[in-house]
DRENTORDREN-351236 format. One record per residue (C-alpha): x, y negated, z; residue in one letter; residue number from 1. Coordinates in nm, 3 decimals. Layout:
// residues N
REC, X, Y, Z, a, NUM;
...
// end
This chain:
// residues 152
REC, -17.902, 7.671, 10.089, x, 1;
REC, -17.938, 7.331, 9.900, x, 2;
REC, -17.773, 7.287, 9.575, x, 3;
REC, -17.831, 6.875, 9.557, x, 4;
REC, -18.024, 6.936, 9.216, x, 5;
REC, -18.376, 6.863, 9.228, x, 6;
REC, -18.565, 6.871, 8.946, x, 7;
REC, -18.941, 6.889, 8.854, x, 8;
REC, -18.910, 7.328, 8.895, x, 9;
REC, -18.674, 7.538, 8.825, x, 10;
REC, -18.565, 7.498, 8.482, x, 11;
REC, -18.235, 7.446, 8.532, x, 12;
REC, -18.225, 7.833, 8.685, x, 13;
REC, -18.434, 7.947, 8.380, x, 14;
REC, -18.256, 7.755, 8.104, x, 15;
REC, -17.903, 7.904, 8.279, x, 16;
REC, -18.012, 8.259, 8.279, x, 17;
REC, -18.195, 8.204, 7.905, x, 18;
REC, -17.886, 8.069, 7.798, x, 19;
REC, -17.672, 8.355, 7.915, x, 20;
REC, -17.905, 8.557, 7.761, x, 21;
REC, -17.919, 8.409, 7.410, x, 22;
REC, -17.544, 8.512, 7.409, x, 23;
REC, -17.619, 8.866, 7.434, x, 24;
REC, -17.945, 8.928, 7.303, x, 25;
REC, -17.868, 8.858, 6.946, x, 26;
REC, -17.577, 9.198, 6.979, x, 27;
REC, -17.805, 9.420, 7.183, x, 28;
REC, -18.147, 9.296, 6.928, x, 29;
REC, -17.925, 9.503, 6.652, x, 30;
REC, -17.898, 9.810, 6.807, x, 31;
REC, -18.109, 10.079, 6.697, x, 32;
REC, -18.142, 10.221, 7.033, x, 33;
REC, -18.506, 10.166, 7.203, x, 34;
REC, -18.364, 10.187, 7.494, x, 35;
REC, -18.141, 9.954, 7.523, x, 36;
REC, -18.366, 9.708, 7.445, x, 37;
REC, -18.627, 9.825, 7.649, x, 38;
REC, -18.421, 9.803, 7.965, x, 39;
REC, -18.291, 9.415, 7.819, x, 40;
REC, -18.650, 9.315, 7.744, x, 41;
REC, -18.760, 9.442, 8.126, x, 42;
REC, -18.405, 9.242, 8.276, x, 43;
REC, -18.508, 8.920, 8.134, x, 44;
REC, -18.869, 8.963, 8.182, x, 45;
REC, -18.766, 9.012, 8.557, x, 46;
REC, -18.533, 8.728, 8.593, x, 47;
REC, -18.756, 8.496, 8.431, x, 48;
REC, -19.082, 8.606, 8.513, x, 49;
REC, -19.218, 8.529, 8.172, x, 50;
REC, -19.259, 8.710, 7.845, x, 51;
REC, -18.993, 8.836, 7.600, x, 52;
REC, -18.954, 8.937, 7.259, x, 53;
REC, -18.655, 9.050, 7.142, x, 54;
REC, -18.692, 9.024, 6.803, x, 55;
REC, -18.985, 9.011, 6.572, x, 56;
REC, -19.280, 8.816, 6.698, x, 57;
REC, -19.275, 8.458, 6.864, x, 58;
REC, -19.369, 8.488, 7.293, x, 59;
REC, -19.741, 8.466, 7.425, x, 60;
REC, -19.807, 8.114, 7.456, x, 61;
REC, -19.629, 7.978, 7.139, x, 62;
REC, -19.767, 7.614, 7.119, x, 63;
REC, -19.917, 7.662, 6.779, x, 64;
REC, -19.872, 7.330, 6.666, x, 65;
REC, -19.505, 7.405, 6.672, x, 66;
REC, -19.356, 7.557, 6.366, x, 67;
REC, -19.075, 7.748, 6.344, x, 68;
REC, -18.864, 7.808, 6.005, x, 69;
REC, -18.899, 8.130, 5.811, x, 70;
REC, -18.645, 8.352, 5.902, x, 71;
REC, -18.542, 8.646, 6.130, x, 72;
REC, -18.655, 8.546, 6.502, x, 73;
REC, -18.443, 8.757, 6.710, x, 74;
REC, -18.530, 8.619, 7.070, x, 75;
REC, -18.813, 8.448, 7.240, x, 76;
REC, -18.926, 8.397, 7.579, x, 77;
REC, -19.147, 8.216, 7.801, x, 78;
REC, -19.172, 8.108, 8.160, x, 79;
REC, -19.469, 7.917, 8.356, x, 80;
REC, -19.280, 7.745, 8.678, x, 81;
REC, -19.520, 7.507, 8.865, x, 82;
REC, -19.808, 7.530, 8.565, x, 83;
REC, -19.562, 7.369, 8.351, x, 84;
REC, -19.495, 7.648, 8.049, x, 85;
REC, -19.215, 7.633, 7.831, x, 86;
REC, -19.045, 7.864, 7.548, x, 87;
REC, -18.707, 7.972, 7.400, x, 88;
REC, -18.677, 8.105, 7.026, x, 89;
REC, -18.384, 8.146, 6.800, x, 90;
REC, -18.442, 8.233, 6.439, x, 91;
REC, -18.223, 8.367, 6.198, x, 92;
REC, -18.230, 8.187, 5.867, x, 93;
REC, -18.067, 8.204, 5.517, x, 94;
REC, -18.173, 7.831, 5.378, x, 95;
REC, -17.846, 7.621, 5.306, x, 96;
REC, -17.963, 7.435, 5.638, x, 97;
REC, -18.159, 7.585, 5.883, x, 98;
REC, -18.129, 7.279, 6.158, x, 99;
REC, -18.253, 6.983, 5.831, x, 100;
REC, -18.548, 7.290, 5.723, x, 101;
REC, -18.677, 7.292, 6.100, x, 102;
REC, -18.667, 6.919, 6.194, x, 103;
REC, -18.844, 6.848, 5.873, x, 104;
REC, -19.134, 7.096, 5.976, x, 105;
REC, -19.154, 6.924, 6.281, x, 106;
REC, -19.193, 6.592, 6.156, x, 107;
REC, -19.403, 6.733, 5.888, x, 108;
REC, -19.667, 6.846, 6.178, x, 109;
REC, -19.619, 6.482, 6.371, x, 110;
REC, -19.341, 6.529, 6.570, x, 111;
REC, -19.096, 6.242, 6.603, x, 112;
REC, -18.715, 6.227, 6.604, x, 113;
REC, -18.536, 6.085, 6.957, x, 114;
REC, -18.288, 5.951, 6.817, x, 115;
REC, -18.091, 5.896, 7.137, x, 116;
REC, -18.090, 6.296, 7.161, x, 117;
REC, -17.887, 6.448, 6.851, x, 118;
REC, -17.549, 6.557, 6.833, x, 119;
REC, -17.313, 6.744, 6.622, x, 120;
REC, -17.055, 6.932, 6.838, x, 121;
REC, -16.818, 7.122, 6.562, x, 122;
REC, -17.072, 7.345, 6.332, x, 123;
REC, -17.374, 7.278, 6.581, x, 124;
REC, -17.626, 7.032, 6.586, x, 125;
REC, -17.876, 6.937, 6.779, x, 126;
REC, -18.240, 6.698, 6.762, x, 127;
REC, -18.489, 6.649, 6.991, x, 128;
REC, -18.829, 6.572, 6.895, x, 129;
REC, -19.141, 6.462, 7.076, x, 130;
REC, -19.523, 6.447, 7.025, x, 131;
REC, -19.773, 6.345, 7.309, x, 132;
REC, -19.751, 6.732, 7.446, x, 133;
REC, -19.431, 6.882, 7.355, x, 134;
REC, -19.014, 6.776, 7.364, x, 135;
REC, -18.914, 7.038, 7.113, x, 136;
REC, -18.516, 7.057, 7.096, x, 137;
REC, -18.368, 7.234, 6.830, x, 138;
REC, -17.999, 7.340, 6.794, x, 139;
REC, -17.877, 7.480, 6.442, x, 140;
REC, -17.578, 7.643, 6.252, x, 141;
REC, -17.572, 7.783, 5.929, x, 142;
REC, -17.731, 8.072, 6.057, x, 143;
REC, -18.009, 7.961, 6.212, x, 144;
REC, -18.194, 7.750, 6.512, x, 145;
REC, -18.254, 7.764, 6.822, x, 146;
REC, -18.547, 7.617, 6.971, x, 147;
REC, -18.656, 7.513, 7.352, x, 148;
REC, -18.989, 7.388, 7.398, x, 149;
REC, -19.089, 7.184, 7.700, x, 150;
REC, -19.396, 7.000, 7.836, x, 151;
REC, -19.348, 6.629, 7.718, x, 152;
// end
């Protein structure tokens, strides 16, 4: 079966079962029971084929010329589809503005802003930014980012 989407590989499944995910990692990340997280960690690893961390260390393959914001990370994951790798993260953070802190990193290590992708939907926002490898988009609240990493 055909869905009419076609795109470059199969991000659009990834990014729908990451962001399904993200909703419920940050509750089951708290709980004190192993596991419980071991059985979320091997879920996601299986429907994404690519490496998780729920909580605690940034996933194999983190592009180190991206920097994240000090804080908390509670999720990460990665996924190669068609030799093209790319990476979710969200961090906890207690700075007075989490989104402003991680942009400015960005830019700070030569990112630049696309200004035709930001947005502030109620107590979100979001900013892309771009160097000659990466489109980093990062989505904050007052309690931290989220970023998605993709090849540029």
């Amino acid at each position: 079966m055909t869905t009419g989407f076609k795109t470059k590989s199969s991000p659009l499944r990834m990014g729908l079962a990451l962001v399904a995910l993200l909703a419920l990692a940050p509750a089951l990340a708290g709980c004190s029971d192993a596991q419980v997280q071991d059985a979320v960690n091997g879920a996601v690893q299986g429907a994404t084929d690519g490496d998780v961390s729920l909580g605690g260390a940034l996933p194999d393959g983190w592009p180190a010329e991206i920097p994240v914001i000090d804080g908390e990370i509670k999720f990460g994951a990665g996924n190669t589809t068609n030799g093209d790798q790319g990476w979710v993260v969200t961090v906890a953070s207690g700075t007075a503005d989490p989104l402003a802190d991680a942009e400015q990193k960005l830019v700070d290590a030569g990112f630049e802003p696309d200004t035709n992708t930001s947005a502030n939907v109620g107590d979100v926002g979001v900013v892309a930014l771009t160097n000659a490898t990466y489109i980093v988009t990062i989505a904050g609240t007052s309690e931290g980012v989220l970023y998605t990493v993709a090849p540029a």
